[in-house]
N, C-alpha and C positions, 0 to 999 in steps of 0.2 A: 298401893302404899308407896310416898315417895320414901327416899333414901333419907335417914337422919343427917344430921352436918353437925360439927363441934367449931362455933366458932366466936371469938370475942366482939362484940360492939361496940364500939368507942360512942361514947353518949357528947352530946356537944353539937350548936350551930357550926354548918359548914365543913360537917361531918357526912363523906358520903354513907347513903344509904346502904351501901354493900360492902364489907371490910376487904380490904386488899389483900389480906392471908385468910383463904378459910381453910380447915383439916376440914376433908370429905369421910365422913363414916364411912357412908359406903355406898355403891353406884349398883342400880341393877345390873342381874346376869345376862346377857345379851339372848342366849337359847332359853335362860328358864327363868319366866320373870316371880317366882315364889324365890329366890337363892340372890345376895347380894355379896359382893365384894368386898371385904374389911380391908383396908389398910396396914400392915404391921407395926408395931410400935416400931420405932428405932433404937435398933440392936448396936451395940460399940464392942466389937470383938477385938481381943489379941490376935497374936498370931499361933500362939499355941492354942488358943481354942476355935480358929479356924482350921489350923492343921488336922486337931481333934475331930474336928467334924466333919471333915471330908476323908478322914483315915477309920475312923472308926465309926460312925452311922448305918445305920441301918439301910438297906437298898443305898447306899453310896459306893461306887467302882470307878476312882481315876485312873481311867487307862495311861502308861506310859508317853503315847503320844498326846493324848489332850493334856498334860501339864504344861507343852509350849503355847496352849490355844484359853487365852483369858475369860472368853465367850461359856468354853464349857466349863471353865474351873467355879465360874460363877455360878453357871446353872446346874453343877455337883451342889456348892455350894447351898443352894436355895433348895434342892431336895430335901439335902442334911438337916436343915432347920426344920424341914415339916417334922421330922422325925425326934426331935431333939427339946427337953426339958432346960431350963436353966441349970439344973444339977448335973444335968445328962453331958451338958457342955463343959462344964468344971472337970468334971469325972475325966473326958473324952480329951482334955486339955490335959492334965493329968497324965495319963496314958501315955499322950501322943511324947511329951516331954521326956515320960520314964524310958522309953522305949527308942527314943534318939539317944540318948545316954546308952544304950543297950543292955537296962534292966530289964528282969523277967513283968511282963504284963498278960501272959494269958499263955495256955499249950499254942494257939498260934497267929503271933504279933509278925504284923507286916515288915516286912526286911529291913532294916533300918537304912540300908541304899535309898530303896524305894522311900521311906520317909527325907529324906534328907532330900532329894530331888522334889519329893511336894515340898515341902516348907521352904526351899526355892524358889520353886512355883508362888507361892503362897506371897515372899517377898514380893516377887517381881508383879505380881498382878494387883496385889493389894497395899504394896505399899509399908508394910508393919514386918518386922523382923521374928523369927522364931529363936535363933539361933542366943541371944540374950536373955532368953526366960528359959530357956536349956540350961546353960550357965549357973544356972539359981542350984 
């Protein structure tokens, strides 16, 4: 079975045949051809619920040293999400926020050092600030 495709047609002479943007559904598995590959939608995170999700997710551990290495913060990053609900991210955003302020969020919330140094991280590899929705 091939892969499905979502993509628009532009109808009209002098139209090529094949559109210049297609979205790929999905691409066979390379080792198991029953299993395809979806694409994810495009996610637009803050930085507080980036922070959230690499401080509080499930199977997520940013080590000390890999907050100066972009590479792993991403691929923390892209774990968190497997693990992680739309709500789960509000919540986790949430948290990570209360707990830079150094409100109570749980018997035992990650050291606020320790968050403070990710959401550094966080600026510096991604671009979006934490430190202004702290603020709030």
């Amino acid at each position: 079975m091939m892969p499905g495709t979502l993509a628009e047609r532009p109808a009209g002479p002098g139209v090529p045949s094949r559109p210049a943007r297609i979205d790929q559904f999905g691409t066979p598995h390379p080792n198991e051809p029953l299993r395809v590959a979806v694409r994810p939608a495009d996610l637009f995170l803050s930085g507080a619920e980036l922070l959230g999700v690499l401080a509080f997710s499930p199977m997520v551990n940013v080590l000390d040293d890999e907050m100066d290495d972009p590479e792993a913060l991403r691929a923390h990053l892209r774990l968190g999400l497997l693990f992680c609900t739309p709500d789960g991210m509000d919540t986790y955003a949430l948290l990570a926020l209360r707990a830079l302020r150094g409100a109570y969020v749980g018997p035992n919330p990650p050291p606020v050092t320790y968050l403070r140094r990710l959401a550094a991280a966080v600026t510096r590899t991604f671009g979006v600030s934490v430190d202004k929705e702290a603020d709030r």
